[in-house]
C-alpha positions as a Markdown table, in Angstrom:
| # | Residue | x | y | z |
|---|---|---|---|---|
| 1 | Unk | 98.7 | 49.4 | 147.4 |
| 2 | Unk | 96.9 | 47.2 | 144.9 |
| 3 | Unk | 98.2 | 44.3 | 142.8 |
| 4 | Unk | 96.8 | 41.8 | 140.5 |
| 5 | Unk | 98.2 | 38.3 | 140.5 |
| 6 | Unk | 98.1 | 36.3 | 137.7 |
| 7 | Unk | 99.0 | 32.5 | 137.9 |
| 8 | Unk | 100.5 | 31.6 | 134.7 |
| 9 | Unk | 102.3 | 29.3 | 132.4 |
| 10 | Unk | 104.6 | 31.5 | 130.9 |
| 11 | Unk | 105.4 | 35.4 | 131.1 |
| 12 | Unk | 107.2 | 38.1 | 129.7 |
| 13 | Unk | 107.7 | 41.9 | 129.5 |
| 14 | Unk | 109.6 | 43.4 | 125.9 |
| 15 | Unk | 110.5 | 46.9 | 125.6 |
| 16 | Unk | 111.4 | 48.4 | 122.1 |
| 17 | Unk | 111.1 | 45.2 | 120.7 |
| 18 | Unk | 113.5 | 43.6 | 122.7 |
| 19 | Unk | 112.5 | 40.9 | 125.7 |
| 20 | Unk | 114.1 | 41.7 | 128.7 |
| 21 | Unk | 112.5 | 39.6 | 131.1 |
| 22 | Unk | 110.9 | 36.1 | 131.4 |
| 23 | Unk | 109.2 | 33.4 | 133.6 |
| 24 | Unk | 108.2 | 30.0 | 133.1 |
| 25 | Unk | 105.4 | 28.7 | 135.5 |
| 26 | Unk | 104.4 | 31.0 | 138.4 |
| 27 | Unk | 102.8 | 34.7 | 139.1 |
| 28 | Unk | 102.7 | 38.0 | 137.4 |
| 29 | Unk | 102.5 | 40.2 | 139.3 |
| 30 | Unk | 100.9 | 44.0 | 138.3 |
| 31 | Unk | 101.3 | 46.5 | 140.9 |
| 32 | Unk | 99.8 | 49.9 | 141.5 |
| 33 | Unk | 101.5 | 52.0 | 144.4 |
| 34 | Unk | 99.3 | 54.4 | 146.2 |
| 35 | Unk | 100.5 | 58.2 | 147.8 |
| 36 | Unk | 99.4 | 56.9 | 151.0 |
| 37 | Unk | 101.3 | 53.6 | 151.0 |
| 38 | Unk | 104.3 | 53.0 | 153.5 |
| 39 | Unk | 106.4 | 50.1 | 154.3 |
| 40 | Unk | 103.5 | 48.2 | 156.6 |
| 41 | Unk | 101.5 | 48.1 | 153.2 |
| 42 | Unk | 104.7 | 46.7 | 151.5 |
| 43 | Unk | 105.1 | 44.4 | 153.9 |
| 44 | Unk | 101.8 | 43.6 | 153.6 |
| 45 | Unk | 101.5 | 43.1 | 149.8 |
| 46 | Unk | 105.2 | 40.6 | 149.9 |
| 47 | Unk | 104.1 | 38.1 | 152.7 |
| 48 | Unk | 100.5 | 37.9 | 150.6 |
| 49 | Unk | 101.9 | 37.7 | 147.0 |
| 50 | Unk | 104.3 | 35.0 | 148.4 |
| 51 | Unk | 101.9 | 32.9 | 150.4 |
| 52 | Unk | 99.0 | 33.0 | 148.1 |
| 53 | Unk | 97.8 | 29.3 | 147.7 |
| 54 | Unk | 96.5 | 29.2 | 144.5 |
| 55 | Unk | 99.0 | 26.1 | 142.8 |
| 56 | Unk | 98.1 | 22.2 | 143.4 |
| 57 | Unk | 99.7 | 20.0 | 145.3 |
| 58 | Unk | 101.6 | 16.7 | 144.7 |
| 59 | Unk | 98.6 | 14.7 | 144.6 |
| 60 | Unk | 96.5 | 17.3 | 142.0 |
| 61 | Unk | 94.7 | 18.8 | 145.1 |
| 62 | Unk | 93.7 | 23.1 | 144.1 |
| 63 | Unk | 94.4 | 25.9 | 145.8 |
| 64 | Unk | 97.0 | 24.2 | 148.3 |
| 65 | Unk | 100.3 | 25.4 | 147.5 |
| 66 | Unk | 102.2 | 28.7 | 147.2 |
| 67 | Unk | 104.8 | 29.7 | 145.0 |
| 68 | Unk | 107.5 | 29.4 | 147.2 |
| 69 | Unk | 106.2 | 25.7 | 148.0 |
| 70 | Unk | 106.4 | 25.4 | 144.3 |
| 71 | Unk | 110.1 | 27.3 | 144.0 |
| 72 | Unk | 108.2 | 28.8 | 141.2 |
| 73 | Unk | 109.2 | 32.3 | 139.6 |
| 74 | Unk | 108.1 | 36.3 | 139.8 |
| 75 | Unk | 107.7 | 38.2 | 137.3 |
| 76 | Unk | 106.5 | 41.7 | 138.8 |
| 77 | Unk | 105.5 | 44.8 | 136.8 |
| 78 | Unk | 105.1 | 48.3 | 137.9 |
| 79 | Unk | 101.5 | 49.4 | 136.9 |
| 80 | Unk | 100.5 | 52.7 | 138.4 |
| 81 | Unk | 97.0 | 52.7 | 136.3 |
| 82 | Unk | 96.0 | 50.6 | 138.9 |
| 83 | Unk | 95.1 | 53.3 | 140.8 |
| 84 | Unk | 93.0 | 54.9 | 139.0 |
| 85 | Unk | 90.1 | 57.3 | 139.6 |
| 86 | Unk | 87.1 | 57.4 | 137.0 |
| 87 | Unk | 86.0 | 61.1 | 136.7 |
| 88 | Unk | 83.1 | 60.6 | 134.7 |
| 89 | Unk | 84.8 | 58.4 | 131.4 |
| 90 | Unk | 87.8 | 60.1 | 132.1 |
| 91 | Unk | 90.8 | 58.2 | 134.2 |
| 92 | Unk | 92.6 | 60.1 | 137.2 |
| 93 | Unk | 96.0 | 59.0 | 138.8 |
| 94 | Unk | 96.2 | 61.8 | 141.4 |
| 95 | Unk | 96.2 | 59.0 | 143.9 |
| 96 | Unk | 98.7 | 57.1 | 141.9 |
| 97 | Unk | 102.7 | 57.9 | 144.0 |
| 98 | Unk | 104.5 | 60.4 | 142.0 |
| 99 | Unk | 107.2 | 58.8 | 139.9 |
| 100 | Unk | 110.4 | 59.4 | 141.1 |
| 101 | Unk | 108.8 | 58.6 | 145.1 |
| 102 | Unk | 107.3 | 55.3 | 143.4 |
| 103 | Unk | 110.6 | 54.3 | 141.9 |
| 104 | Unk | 112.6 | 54.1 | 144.8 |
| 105 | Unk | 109.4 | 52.5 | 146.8 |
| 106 | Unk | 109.2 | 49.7 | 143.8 |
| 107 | Unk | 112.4 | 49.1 | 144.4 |
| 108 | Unk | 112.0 | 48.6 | 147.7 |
| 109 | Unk | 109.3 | 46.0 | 147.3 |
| 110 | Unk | 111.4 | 43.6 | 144.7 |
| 111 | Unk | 114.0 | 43.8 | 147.3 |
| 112 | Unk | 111.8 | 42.4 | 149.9 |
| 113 | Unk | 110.7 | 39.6 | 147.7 |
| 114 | Unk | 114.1 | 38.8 | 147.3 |
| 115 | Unk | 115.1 | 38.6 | 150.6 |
| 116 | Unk | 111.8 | 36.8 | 151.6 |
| 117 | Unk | 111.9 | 34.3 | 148.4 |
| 118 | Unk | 114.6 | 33.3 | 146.2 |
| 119 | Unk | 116.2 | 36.7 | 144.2 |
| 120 | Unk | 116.8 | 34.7 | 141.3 |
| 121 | Unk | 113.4 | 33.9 | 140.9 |
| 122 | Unk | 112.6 | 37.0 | 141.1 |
| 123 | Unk | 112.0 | 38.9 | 137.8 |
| 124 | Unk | 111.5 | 42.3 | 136.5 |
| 125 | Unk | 109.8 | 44.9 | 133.9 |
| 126 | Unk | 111.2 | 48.1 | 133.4 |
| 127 | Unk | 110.1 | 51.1 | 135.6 |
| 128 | Unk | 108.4 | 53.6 | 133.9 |
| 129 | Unk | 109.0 | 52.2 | 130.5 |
| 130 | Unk | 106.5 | 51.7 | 127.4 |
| 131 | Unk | 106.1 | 47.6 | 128.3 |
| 132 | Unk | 104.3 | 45.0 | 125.9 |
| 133 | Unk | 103.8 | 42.4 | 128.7 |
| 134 | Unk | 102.6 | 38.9 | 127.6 |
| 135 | Unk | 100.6 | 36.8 | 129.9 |
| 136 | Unk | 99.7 | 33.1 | 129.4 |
| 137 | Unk | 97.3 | 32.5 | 132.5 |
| 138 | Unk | 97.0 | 29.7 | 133.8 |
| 139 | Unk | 93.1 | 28.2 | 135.0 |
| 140 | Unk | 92.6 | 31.0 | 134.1 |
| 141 | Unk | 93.7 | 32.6 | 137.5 |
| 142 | Unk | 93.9 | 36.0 | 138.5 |
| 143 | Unk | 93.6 | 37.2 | 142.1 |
| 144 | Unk | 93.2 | 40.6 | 143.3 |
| 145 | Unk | 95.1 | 41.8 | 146.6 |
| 146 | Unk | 94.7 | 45.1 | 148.4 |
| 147 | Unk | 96.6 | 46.3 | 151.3 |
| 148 | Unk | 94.8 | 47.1 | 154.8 |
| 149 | Unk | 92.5 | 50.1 | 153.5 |
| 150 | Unk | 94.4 | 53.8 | 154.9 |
| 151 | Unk | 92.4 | 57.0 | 155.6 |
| 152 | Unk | 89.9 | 57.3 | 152.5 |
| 153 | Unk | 91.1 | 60.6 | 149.8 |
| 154 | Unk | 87.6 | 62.7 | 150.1 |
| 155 | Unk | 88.3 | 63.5 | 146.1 |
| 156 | Unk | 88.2 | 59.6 | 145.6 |
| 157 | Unk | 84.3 | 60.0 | 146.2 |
| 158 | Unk | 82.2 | 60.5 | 143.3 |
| 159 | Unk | 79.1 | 62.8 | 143.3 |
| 160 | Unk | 77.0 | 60.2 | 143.7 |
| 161 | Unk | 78.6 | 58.6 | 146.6 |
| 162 | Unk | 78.5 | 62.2 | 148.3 |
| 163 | Unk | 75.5 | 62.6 | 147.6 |
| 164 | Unk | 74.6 | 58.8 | 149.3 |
| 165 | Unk | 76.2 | 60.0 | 152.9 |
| 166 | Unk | 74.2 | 63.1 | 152.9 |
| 167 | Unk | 71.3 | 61.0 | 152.6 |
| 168 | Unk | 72.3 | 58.4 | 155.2 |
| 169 | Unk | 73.5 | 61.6 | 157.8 |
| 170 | Unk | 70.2 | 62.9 | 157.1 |
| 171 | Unk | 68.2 | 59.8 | 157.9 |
| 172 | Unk | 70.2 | 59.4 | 161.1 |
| 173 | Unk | 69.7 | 62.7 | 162.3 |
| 174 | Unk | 67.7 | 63.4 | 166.0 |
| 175 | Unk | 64.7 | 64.5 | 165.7 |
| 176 | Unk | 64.6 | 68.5 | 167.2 |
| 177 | Unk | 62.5 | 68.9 | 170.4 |
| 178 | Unk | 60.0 | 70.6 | 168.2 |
| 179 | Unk | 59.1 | 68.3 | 166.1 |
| 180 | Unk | 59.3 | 65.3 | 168.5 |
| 181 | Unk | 56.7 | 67.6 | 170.4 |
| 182 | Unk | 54.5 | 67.8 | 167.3 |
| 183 | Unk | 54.4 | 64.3 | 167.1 |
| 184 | Unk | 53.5 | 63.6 | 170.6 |
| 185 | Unk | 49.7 | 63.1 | 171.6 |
| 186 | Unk | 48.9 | 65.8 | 173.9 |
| 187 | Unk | 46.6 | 64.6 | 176.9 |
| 188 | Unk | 42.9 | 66.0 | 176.2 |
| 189 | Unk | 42.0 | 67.2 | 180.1 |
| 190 | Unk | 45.3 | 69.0 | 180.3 |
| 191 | Unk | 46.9 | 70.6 | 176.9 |
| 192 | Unk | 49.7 | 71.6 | 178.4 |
| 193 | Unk | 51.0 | 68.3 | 179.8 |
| 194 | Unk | 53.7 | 66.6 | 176.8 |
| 195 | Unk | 56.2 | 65.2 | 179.0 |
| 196 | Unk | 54.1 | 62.5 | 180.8 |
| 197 | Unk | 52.2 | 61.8 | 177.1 |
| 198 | Unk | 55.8 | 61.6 | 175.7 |
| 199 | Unk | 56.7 | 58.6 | 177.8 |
| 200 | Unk | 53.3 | 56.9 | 177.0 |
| 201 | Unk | 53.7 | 56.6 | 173.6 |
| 202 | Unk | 57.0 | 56.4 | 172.9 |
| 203 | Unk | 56.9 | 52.4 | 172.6 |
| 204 | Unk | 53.9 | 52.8 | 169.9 |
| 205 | Unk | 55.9 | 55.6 | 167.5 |
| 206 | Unk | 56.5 | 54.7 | 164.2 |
| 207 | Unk | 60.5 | 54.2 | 163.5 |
């Protein structure tokens, strides 16, 4: 699960022309669900969103209060694109949770918020719809979050990054008894004898 926080001065999300939801001071919230998320990565993501320190304190000190120290609002919008997968120029959302799972599962995740924060603080796009969403951040602030990383999608890796781990497998490879022999000294008075060289000189190989 990925989201980026915004801290802002105002918010809102219109649909068809028509505003249908609003925040004064506090966080907007985008969030892309994953295939692979579950409710420890929602748990995850509502205890970070909410205790993010990233409003002043009393005094004008940064970074020192949350939102809910603030009773500031929420305004969270459902952003699959978020996961997103560059093939080449081209985006992919295979990773992205199908819609009708990710529904329920976003549903899920504002009720937590509710019941961890205050629920009419708590504000609201519109799943799956065309949005216009206006952000006025504030600083400007805007804080990426990531739940703990899950078992890694071999199709998320480009070519280039396969190509990378063959390189590093093929660095860390054993040498084969061959050609550790080959590059073992043999002793001049007896050809034969590698095993006795092979422990002199192991301390002066090359890495």
């Amino acid at each position: 699960m990925k989201a980026i926080v915004q801290r802002v001065a105002q918010a809102s999300v219109t649909v068809g022309g028509e505003q249908i939801s609003s925040i004064g001071r506090g966080l907007c919230v985008l969030l892309g669900i994953s295939l692979e998320d579950t409710q420890r990565e929602l748990e995850h993501m509502v205890r970070k969103i909410l205790n993010l320190r990233i409003f002043e304190d009393e005094s004008g000190k940064h970074w020192s209060k949350s939102v809910m120290d603030k009773q500031y609002e929420v305004l969270c919008v459902s952003q699959f694109t978020l996961q997103c997968i560059l093939k080449g120029n081209k985006p992919d959302y295979h990773m992205a949770m199908p819609t009708e799972q990710a529904e329920s599962f976003y549903n899920n995740f504002l009720e937590q918020l509710r019941k961890a924060y205050k629920p009419e603080l708590i504000k609201d796009g519109k799943f799956g719809a065309y949005m216009q969403v206006h952000i006025q951040n504030d600083g400007p602030v805007t804080i990426e979050l990531e739940s703990p990383a899950a078992t890694v999608d071999p199709k998320q890796l480009t070519k280039l990054e396969k190509q990378q781990q063959r390189k590093e497998k093929t660095r860390t490879k054993v040498p084969s008894e061959s050609s550790r022999e080959r590059n073992v000294p043999r002793n001049k008075d007896d050809p034969s004898a590698s095993s006795g060289a092979e422990g002199d000189v192991s301390s002066e190989r090359e890495p």
